[in-house]
py3Dmol code that shows the C-alpha trace and the ligand (Angstrom):
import py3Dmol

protein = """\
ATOM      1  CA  UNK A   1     -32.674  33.529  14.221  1.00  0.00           C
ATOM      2  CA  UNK A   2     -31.657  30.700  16.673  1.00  0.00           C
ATOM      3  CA  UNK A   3     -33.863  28.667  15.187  1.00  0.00           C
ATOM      4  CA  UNK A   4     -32.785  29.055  11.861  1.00  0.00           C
ATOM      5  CA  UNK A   5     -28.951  28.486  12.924  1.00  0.00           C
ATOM      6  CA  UNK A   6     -29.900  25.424  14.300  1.00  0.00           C
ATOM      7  CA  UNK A   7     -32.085  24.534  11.165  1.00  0.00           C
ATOM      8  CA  UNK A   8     -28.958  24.954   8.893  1.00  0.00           C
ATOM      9  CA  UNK A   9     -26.117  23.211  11.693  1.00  0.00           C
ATOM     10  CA  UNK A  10     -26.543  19.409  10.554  1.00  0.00           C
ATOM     11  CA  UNK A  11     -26.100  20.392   6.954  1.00  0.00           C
ATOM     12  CA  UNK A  12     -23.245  22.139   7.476  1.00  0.00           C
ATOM     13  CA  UNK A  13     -22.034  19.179   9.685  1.00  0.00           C
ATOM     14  CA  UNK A  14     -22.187  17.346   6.883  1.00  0.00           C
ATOM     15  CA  UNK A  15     -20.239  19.052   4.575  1.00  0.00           C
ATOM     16  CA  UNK A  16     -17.098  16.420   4.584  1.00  0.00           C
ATOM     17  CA  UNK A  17     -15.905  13.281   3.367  1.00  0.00           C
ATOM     18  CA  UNK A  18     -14.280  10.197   5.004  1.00  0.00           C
ATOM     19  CA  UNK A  19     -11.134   8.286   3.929  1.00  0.00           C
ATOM     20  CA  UNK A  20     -11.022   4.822   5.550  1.00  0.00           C
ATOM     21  CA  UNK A  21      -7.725   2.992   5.654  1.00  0.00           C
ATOM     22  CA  UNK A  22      -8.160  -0.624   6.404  1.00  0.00           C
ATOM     23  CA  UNK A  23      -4.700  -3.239   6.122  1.00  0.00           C
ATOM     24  CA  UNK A  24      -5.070  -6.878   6.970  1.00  0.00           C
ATOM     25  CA  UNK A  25      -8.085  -8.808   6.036  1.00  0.00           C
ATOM     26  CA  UNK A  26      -9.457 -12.036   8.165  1.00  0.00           C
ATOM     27  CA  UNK A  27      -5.604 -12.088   9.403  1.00  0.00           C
ATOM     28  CA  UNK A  28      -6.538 -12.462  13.087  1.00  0.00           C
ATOM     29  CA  UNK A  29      -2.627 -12.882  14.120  1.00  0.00           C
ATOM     30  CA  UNK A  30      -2.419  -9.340  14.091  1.00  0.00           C
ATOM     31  CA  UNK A  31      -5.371  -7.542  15.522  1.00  0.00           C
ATOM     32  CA  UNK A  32      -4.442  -4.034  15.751  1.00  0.00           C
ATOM     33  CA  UNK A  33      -4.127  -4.071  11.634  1.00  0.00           C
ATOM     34  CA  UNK A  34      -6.807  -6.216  11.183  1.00  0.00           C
ATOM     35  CA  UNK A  35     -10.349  -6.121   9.935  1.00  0.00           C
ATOM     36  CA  UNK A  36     -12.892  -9.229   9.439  1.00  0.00           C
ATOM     37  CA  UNK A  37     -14.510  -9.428   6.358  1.00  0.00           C
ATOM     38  CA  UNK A  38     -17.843  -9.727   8.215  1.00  0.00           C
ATOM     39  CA  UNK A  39     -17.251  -6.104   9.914  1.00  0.00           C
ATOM     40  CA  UNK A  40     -16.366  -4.923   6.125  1.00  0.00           C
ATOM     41  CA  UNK A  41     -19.263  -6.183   4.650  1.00  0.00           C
ATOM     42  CA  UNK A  42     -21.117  -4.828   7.616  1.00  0.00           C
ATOM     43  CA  UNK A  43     -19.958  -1.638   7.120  1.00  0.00           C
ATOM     44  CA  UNK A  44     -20.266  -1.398   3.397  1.00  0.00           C
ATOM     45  CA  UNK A  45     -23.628  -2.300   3.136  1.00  0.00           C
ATOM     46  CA  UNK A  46     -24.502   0.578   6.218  1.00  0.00           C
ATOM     47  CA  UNK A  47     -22.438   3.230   3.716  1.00  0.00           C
ATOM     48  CA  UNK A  48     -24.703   1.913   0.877  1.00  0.00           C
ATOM     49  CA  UNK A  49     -28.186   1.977   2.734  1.00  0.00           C
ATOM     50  CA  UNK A  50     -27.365   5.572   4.100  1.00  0.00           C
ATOM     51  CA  UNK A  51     -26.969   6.998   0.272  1.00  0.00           C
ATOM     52  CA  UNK A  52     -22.945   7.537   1.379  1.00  0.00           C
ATOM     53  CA  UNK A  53     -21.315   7.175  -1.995  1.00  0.00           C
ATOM     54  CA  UNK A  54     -18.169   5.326  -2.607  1.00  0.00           C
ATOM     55  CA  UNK A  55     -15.359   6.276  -4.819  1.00  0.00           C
ATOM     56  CA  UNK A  56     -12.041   6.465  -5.596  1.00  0.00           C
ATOM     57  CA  UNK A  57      -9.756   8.552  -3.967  1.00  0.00           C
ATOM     58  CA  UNK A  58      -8.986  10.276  -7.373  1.00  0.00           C
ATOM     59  CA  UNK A  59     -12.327  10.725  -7.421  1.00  0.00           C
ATOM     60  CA  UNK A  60     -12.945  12.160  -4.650  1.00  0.00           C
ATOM     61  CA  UNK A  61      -9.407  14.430  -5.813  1.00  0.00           C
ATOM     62  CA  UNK A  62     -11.185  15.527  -8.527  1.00  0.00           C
ATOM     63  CA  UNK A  63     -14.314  16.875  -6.537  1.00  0.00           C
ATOM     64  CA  UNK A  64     -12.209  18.687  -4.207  1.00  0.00           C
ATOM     65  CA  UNK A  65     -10.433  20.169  -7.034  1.00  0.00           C
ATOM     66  CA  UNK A  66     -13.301  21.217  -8.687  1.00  0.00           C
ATOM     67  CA  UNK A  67     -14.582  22.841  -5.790  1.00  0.00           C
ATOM     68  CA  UNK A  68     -17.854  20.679  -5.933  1.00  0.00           C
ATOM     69  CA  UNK A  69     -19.938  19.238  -2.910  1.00  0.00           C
ATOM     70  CA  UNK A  70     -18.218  16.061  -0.875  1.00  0.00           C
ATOM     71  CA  UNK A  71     -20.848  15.409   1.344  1.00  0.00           C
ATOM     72  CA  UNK A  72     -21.212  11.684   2.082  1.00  0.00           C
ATOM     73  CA  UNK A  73     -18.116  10.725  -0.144  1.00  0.00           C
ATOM     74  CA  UNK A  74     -16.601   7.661   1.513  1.00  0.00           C
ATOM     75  CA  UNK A  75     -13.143   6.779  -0.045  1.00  0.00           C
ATOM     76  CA  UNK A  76     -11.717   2.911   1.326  1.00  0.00           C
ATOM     77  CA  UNK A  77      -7.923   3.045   1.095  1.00  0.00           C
ATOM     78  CA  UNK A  78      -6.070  -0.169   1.535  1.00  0.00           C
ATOM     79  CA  UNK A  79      -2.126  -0.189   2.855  1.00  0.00           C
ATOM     80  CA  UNK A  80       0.343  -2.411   2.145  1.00  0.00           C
ATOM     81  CA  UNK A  81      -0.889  -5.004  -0.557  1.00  0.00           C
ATOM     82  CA  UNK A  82      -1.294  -7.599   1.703  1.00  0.00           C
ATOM     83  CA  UNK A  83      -2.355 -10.832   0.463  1.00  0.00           C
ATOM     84  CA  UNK A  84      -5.365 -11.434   2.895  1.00  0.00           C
ATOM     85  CA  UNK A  85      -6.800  -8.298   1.313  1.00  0.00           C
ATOM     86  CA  UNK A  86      -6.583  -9.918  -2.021  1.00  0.00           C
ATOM     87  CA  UNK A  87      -7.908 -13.112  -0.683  1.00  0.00           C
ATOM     88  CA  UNK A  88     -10.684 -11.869   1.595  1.00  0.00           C
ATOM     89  CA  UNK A  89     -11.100  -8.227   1.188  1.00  0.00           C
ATOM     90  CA  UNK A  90     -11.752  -7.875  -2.723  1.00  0.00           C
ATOM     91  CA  UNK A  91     -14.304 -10.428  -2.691  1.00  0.00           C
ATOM     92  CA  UNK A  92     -16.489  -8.117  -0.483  1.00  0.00           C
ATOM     93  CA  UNK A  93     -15.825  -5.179  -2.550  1.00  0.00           C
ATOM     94  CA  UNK A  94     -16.204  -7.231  -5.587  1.00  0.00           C
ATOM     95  CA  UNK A  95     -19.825  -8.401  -4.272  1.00  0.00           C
ATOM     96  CA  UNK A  96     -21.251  -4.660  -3.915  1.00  0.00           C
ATOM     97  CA  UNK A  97     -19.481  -3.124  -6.880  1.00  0.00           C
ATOM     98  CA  UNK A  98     -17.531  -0.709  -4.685  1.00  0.00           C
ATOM     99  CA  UNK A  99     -14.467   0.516  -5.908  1.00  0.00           C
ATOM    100  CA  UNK A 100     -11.158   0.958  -3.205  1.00  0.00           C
ATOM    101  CA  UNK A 101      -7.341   2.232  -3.979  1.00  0.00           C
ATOM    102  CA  UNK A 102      -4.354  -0.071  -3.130  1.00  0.00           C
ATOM    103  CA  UNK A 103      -1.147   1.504  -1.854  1.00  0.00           C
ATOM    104  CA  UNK A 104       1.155  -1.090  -2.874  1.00  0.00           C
ATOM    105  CA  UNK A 105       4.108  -1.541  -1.009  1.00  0.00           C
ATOM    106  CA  UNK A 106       6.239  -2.063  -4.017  1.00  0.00           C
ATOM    107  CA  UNK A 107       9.590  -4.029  -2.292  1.00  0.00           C
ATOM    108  CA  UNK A 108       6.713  -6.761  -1.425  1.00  0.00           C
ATOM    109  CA  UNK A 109       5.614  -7.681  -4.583  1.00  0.00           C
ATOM    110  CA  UNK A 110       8.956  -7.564  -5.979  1.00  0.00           C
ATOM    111  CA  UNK A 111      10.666  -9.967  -3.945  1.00  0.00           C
ATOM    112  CA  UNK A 112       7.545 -11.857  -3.222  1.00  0.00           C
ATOM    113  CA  UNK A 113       7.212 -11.746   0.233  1.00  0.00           C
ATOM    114  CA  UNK A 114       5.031 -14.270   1.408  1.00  0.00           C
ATOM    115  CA  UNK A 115       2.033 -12.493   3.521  1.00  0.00           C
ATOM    116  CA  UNK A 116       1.964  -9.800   0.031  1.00  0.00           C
ATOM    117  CA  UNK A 117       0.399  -9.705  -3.213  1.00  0.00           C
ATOM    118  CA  UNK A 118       2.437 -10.558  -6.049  1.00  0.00           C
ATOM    119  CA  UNK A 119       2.612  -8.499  -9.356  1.00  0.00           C
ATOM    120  CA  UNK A 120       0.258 -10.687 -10.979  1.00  0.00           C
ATOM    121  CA  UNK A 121      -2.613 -10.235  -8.110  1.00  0.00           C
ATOM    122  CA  UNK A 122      -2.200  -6.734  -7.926  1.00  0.00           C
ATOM    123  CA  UNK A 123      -2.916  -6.201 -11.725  1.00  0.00           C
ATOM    124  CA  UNK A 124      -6.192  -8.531 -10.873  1.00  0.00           C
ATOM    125  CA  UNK A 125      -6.723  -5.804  -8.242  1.00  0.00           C
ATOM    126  CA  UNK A 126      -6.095  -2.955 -10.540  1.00  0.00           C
ATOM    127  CA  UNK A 127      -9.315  -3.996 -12.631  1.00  0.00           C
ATOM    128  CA  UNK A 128     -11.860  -3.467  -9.544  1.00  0.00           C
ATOM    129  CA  UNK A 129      -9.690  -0.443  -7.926  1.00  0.00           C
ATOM    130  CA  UNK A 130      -6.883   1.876  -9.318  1.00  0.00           C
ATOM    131  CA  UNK A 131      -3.301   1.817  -7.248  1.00  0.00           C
ATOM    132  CA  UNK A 132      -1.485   4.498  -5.129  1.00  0.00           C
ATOM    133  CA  UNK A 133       2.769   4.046  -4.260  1.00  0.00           C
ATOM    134  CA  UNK A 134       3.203   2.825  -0.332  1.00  0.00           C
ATOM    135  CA  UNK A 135       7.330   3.414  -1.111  1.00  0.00           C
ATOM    136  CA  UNK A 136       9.497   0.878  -2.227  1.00  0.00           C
ATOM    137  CA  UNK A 137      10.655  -0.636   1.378  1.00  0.00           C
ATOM    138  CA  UNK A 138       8.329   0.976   3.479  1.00  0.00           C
ATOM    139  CA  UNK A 139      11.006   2.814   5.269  1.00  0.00           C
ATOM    140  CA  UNK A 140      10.604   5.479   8.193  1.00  0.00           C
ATOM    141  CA  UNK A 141      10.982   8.234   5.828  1.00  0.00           C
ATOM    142  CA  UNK A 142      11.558  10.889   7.932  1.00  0.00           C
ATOM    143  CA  UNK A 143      14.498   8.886   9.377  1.00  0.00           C
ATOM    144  CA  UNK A 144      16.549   9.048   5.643  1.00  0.00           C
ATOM    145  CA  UNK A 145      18.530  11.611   4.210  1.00  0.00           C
ATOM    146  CA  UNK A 146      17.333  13.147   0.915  1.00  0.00           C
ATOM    147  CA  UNK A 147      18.976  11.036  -0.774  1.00  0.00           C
ATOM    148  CA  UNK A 148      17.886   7.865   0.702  1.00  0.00           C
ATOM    149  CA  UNK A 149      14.055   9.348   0.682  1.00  0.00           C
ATOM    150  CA  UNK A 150      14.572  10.347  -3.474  1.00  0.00           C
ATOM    151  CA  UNK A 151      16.265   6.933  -3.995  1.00  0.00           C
ATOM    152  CA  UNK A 152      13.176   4.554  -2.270  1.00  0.00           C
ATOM    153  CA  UNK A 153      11.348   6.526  -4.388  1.00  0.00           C
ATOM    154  CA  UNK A 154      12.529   6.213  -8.048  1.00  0.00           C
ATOM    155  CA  UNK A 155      12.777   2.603  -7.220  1.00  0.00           C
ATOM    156  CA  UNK A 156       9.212   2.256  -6.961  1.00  0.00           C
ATOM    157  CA  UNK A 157       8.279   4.199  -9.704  1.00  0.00           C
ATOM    158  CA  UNK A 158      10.495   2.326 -11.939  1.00  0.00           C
ATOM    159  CA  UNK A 159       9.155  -1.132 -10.433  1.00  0.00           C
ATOM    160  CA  UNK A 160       5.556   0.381 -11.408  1.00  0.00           C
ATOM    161  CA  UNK A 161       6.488   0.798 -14.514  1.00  0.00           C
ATOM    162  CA  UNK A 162       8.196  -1.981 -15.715  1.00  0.00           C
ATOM    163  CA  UNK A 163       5.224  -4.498 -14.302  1.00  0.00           C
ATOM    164  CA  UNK A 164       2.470  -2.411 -14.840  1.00  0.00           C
ATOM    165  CA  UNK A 165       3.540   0.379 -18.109  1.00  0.00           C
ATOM    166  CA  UNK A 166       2.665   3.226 -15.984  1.00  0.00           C
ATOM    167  CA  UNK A 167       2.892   5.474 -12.188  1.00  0.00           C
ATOM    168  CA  UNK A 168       0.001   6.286  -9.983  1.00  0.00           C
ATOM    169  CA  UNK A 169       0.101   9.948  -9.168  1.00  0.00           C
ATOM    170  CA  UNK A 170      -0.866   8.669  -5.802  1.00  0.00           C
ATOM    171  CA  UNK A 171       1.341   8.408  -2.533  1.00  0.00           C
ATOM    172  CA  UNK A 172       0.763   7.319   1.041  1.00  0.00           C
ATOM    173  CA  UNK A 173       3.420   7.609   3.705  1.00  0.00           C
ATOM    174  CA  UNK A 174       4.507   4.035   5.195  1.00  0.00           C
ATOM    175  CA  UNK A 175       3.469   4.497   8.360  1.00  0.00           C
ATOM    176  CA  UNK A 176       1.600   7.571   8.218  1.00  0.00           C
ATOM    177  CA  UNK A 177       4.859   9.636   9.175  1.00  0.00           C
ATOM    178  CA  UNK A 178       6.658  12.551   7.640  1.00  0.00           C
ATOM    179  CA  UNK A 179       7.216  15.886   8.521  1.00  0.00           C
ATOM    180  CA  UNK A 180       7.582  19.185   6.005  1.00  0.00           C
ATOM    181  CA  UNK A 181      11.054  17.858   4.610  1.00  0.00           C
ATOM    182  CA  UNK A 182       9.676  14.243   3.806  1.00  0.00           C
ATOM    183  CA  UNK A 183       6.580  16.129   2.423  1.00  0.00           C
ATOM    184  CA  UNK A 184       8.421  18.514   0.025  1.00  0.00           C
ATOM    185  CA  UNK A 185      10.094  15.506  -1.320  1.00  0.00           C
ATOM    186  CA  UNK A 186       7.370  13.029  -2.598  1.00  0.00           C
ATOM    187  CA  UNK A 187       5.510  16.330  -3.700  1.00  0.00           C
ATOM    188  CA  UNK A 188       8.109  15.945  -6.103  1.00  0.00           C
ATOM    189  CA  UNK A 189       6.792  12.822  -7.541  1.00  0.00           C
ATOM    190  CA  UNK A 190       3.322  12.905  -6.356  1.00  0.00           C
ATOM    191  CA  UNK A 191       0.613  14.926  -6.531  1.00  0.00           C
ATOM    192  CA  UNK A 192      -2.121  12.743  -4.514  1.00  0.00           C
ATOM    193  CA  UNK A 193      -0.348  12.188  -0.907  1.00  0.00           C
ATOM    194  CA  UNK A 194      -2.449  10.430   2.308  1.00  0.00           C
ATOM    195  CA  UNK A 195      -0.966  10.593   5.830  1.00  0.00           C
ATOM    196  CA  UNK A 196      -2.387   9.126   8.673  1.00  0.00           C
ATOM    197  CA  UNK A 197      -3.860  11.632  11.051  1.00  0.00           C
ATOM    198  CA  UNK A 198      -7.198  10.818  11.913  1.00  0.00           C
ATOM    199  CA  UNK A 199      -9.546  13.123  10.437  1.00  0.00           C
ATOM    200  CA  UNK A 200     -12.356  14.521   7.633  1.00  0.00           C
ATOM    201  CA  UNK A 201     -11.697  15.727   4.755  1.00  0.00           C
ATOM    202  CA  UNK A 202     -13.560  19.127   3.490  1.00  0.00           C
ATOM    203  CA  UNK A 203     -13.405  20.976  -0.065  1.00  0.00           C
ATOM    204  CA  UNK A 204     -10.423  22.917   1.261  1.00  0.00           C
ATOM    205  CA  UNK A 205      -8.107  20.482   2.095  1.00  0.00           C
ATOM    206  CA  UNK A 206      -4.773  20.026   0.496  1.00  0.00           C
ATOM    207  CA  UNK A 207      -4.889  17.419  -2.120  1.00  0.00           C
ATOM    208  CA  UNK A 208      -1.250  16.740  -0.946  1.00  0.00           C
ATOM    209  CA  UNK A 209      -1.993  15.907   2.837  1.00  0.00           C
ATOM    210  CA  UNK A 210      -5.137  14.114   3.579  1.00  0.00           C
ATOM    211  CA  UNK A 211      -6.238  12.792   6.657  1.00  0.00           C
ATOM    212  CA  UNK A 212      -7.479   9.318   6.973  1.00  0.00           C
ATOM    213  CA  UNK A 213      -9.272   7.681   9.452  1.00  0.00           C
ATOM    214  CA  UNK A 214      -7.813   3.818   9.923  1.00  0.00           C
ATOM    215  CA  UNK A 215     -10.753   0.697  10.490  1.00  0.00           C
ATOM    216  CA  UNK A 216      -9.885  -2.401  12.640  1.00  0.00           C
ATOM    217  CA  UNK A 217     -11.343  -4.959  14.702  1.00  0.00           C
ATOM    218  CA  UNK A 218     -15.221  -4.177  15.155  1.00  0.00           C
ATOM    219  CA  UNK A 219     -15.540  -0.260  13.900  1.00  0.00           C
ATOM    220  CA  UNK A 220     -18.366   1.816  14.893  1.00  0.00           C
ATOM    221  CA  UNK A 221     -18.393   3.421  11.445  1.00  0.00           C
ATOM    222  CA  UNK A 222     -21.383   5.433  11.945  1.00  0.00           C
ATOM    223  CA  UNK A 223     -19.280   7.143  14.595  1.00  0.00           C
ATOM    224  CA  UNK A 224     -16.341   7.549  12.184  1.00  0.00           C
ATOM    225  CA  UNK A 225     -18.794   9.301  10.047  1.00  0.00           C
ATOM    226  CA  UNK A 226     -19.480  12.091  12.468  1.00  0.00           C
ATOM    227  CA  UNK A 227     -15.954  13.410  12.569  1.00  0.00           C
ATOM    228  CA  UNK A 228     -15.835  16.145  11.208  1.00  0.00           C
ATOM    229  CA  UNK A 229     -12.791  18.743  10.215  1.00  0.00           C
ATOM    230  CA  UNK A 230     -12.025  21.786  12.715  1.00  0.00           C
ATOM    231  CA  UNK A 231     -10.504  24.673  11.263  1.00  0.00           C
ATOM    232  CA  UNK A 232      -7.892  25.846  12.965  1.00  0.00           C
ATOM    233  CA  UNK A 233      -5.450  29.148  11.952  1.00  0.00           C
ATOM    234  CA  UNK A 234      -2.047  29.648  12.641  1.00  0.00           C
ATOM    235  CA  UNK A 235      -1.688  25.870  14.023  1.00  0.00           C
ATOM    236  CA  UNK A 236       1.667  26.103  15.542  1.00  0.00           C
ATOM    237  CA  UNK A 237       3.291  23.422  17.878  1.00  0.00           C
ATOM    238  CA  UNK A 238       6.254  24.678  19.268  1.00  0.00           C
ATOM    239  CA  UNK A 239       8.601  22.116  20.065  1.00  0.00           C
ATOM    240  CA  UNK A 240      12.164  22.141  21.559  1.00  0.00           C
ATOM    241  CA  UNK A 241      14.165  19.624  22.016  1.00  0.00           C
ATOM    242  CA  UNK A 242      11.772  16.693  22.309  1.00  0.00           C
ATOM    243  CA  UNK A 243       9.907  18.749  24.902  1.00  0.00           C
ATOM    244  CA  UNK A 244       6.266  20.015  23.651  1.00  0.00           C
ATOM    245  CA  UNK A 245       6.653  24.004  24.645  1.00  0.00           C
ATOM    246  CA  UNK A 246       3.503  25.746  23.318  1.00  0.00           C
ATOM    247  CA  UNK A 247       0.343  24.688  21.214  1.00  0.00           C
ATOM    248  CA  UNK A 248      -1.859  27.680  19.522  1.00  0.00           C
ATOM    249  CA  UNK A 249      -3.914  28.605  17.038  1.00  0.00           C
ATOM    250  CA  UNK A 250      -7.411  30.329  16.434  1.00  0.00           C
ATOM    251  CA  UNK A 251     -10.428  28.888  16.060  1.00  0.00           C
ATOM    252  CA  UNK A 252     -13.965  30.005  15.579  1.00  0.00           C
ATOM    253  CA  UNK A 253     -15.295  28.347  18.892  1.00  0.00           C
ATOM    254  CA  UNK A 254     -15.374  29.483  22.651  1.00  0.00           C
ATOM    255  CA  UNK A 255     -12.901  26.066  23.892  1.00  0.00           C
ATOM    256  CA  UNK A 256     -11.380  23.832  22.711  1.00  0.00           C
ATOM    257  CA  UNK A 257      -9.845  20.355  23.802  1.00  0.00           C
ATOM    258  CA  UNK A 258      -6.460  19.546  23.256  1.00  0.00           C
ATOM    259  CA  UNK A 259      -4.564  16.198  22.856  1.00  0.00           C
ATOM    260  CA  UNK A 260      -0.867  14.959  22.858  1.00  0.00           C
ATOM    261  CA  UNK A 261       0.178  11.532  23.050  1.00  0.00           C
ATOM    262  CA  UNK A 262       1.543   9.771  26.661  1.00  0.00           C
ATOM    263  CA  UNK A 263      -0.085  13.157  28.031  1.00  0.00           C
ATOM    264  CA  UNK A 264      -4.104  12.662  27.022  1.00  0.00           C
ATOM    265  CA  UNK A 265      -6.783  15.467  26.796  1.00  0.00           C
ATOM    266  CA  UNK A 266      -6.834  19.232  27.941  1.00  0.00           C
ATOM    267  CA  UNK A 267      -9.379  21.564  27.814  1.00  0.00           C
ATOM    268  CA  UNK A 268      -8.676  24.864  26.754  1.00  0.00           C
ATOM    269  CA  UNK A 269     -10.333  27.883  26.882  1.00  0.00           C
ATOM    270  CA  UNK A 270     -10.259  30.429  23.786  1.00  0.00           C
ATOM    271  CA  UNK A 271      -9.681  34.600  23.881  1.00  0.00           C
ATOM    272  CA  UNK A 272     -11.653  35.835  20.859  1.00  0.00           C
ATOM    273  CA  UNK A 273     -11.028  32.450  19.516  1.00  0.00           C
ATOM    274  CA  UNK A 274      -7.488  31.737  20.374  1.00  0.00           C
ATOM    275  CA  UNK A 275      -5.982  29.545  22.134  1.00  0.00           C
ATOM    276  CA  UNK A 276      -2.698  29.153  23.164  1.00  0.00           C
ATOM    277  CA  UNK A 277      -1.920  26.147  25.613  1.00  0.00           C
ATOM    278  CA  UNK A 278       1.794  25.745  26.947  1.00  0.00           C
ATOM    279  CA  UNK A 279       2.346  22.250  28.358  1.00  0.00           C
ATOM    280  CA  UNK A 280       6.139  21.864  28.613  1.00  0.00           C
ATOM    281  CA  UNK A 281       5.801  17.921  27.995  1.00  0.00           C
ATOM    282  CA  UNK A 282       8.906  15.831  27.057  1.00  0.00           C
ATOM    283  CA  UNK A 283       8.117  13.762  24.124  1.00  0.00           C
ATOM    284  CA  UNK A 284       8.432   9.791  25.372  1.00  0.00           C
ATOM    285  CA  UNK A 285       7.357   7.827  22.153  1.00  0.00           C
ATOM    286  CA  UNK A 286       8.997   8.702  18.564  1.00  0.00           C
ATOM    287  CA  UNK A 287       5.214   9.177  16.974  1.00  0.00           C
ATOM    288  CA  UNK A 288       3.238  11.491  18.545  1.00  0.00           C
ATOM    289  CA  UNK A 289       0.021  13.167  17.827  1.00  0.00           C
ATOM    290  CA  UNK A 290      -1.525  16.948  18.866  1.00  0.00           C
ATOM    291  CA  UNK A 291      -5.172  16.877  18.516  1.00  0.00           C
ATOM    292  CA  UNK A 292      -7.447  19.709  18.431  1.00  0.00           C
ATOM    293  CA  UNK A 293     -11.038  19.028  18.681  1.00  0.00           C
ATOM    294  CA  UNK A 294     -14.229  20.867  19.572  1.00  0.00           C
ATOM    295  CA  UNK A 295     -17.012  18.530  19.645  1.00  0.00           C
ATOM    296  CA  UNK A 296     -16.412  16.026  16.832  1.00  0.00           C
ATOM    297  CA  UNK A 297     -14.417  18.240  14.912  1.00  0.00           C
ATOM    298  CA  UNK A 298     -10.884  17.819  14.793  1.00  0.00           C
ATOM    299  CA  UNK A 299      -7.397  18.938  13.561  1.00  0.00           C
ATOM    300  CA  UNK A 300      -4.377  16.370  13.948  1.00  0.00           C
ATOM    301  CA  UNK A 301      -0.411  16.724  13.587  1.00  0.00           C
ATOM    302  CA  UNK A 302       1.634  14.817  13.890  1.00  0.00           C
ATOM    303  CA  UNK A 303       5.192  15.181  15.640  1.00  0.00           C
ATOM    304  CA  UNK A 304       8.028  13.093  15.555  1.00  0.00           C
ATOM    305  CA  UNK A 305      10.519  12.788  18.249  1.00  0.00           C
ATOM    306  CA  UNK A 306      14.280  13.050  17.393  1.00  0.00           C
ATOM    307  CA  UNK A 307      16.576  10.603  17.801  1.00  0.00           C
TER     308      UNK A 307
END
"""
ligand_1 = """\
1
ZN
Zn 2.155 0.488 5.438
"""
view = py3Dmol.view(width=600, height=400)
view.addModel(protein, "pdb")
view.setStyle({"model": 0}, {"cartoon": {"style": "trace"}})
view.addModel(ligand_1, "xyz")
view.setStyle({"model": 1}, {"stick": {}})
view.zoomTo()
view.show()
């Protein structure tokens, strides 16, 4: 029996897909957005050697939704349209035939800001990728009213179609931030929607919120690959007043360690596979992230301090 469970564990392990989120390209003034095109190619041609196959996110969409197998899917998402993506990103992907989606940050290529992608390059794009909506201004969403959050919004779908005759059903929060009210919103207008917790993605996740795992600098991606999604029930953070009061959930898993930003790493131990950890810590920085993991698995939310 044990040897059987251990037979059938790196399968099961395997059971996910990756979303990458890369920004700048060869732009070495700012490093903590930035990948080289060396590292790129690097890890491309690693994905491509190790029979990982890359698609599309709507691709990938469409699996999920279909209920079929994910297992080495590897989706590249790039933020922002910057122009040193255009200039020394698609060239890579161009050389191996790999396709990519571009969240365009629409405000950019409208008023032709100079580190951006104009109109003109991002239809050039378009042939070799397909396009998701980064906003209009890339705004701190969850900072607007409804209002302001609807409005950013219908500006960049009518920018989209006026220069390109039609709108991505694809959305990715600027920043990676929202919370359930920003959320509801651009489910409005979007069926596809990225955040920016790190994390796997698994046959049942929500089309609507899916975890990606951002690539800088000189990524390990064969350790990116082994992250894998924890399940966790009833995730509840309980938070009052900026202050971090309780974290629980269940799990299927005797521990589990536990994360929050400005605080670092907690192990926790389960009863009949919950856990329910009560840390009383004041929030310090506006983003903030809980992390549950057990092993490489993980399970990420994000909370926002209130201003
Ligand atoms: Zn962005």
């Amino acid at each position: 029996m044990k040897r059987l469970i251990l037979f059938l564990l790196p399968l099961w392990l395997l059971a996910e897909a990756h979303i990458f989120v890369l920004h700048r390209v060869d732009d070495f003034r700012y490093p903590t957005t930035d990948i080289s095109s060396k590292f790129l190619e690097k890890d491309i041609k690693y994905l491509l050697s190790h029979n990982y196959k890359i698609v599309k996110l709507s691709t990938l969409v469409k699996r999920i939704e279909n209920n079929e197998s994910v297992d080495k899917y590897v989706v590249f998402n790039i933020d922002d349209s910057f122009k040193s993506f255009y200039k020394n990103g698609l060239p890579v992907f161009k050389k191996y035939h790999v396709p990519f989606t571009l969240f365009v940050y629409v405000e950019s290529a409208d008023k032709h800001y100079g580190d951006f992608m104009n109109w003109k390059q991002i239809k050039d794009v378009s042939k070799y990728g397909e396009l998701g909506v980064h906003s209009y201004s890339h705004p701190h969403l969850a900072k607007l009213s409804d209002k302001q959050i609807i409005e950013d919004t219908q500006k960049a779908i009518n920018s989209f179609k006026k220069h390109l005759g039609y709108v991505p059903d694809m959305y990715a929060y600027p920043y990676g931030e929202y919370d359930k009210r920003v959320k509801k919103i651009i489910n409005n207008y979007f069926k596809i929607i990225c955040n920016q917790n790190s994390g796997a993605v698994d046959k049942n996740t929500p089309i609507n919120d899916l975890d990606r795992i951002a690539i800088t600098g000189n990524v390990n991606i064969a350790k990116k690959l082994k992250i894998g999604v924890l399940n966790v029930e009833n995730f509840l953070v309980k938070k009052n007043k900026n202050t971090i009061e309780e974290i629980r959930g269940n799990v299927k898993h005797p521990y589990v360690h536990i994360y929050i930003t400005n605080l670092g790493w907690k192990k926790i131990k389960t009863n009949n596979g919950y856990f329910d950890y009560k840390p009383d810590f004041r929030l310090k920085t506006y983003r903030n992230r809980v992390i549950i993991r057990y092993n490489n698995k993980i399970k990420t939310k994000l909370i926002l301090k209130e201003e």
